[in-house]
Phi, psi and omega in degrees: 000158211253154180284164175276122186087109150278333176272036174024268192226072192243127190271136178241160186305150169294309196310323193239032180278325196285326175275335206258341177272326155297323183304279196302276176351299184296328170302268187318349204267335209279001211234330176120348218270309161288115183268179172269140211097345192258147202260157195211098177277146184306321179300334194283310175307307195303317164296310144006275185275331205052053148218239186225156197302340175246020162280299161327331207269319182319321228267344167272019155273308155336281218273335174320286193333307234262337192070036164286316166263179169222119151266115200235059196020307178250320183254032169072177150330057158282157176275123186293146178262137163271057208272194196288331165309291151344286181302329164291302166302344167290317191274312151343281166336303161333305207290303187309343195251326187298317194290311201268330204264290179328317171319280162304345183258324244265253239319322198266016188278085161249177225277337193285310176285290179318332167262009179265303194293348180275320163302314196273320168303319188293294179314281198311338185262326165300328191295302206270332152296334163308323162109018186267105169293350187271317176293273159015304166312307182259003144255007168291331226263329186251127341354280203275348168290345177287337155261008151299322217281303195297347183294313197121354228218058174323320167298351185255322181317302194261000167285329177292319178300332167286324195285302183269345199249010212181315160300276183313326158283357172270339187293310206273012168281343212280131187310169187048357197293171174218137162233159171253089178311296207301328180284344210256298186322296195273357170322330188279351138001292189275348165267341165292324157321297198315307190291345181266358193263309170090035172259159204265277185300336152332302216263325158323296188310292168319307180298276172352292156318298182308287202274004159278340167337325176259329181319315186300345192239036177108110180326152176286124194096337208282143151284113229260000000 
């Protein structure tokens, strides 16, 4: 098991121990660095962090919601396992909520959402010259829920977020991978073209296109 906290017992302010200790937990768990199976005691995480057992307890109640743990009562905390079945029906599920949710967005694309999603493709492409693969994860992830956000359909919001949030922790275990972040980046482009057209099947297409990219080079997880 990966130590806990790259920043070791770095006292953080109260109002933002609960948050900045999910963050990282939720970093390393999306990174590979907490593998799945690996348990995560409270006590342990709280020296870890200098902070206190029921802040640990907030932020794996947290981390519960994303299913990244299992609170298995008596035996504690484990970083939850994903398998190759779970991943496929996920990205399916995905290409079906996505494909339906653009759908219902592409009429409401007005200038206000098109500068927003052109700022965060502007984030992704400085993020991937850096070479930061994680930030690159979570702003593809507020992309594309930001045009999820406009379809209307809010009850669907956190299944897509599970969804692309588990796809993404699964891309970034798999050993040995090489991705081209800058090209990954600017691909979101061509959906912002599609959303600017306000035609519905413009932009079903464009998304589509976009996301068999990764179909096409295999499910996430999948076993070869």
């Amino acid at each position: 098991m990966a130590r806990l906290g790259e920043a070791g017992t770095v006292q953080f302010s109260k109002a933002r121990k609960g948050s900045v200790l999910y963050d990282d937990l939720r970093r390393q768990i999306v990174k590979g660095g907490l593998k799945p199976g690996d348990p995560m005691l409270e006590i342990t995480v709280a020296r870890e962090y200098g902070c206190s057992q029921g802040t640990v307890r907030e932020a794996l109640m947290r981390l519960r919601e994303d299913g990244l743990v299992v609170r298995s009562g008596y035996r504690g905390t484990t970083v939850s396992v994903t398998g190759p079945p779970e991943a496929r029906e996920m990205q399916f599920l995905r290409l079906h909520l996505e494909t339906q949710g653009i759908r219902r967005a592409a009429p409401l694309a007005d200038e206000s959402l098109l500068m927003r999603l052109s700022r965060v493709v502007e984030d992704m492409e400085r993020v991937a010259e850096a070479g930061d693969e994680y930030a690159l994860t979570e702003l593809d992830c507020e992309f594309h829920l930001a045009i999820f956000a406009r379809a209307g359909m809010p009850a669907l919001d956190a299944i897509l977020s599970r969804c692309l949030l588990h796809l993404h922790r699964l891309t970034l275990a798999e050993p040995g991978r090489t991705r081209p972040l800058l090209i990954s980046a600017r691909r979101h482009w061509d959906v912002v073209e599609a959303l600017r057209t306000r035609d519905p099947e413009t932009a079903v297409t464009a998304i589509t296109h976009h996301i068999n990219t990764v179909l096409e080079s295999g499910l996430a997880g999948e076993e070869g």
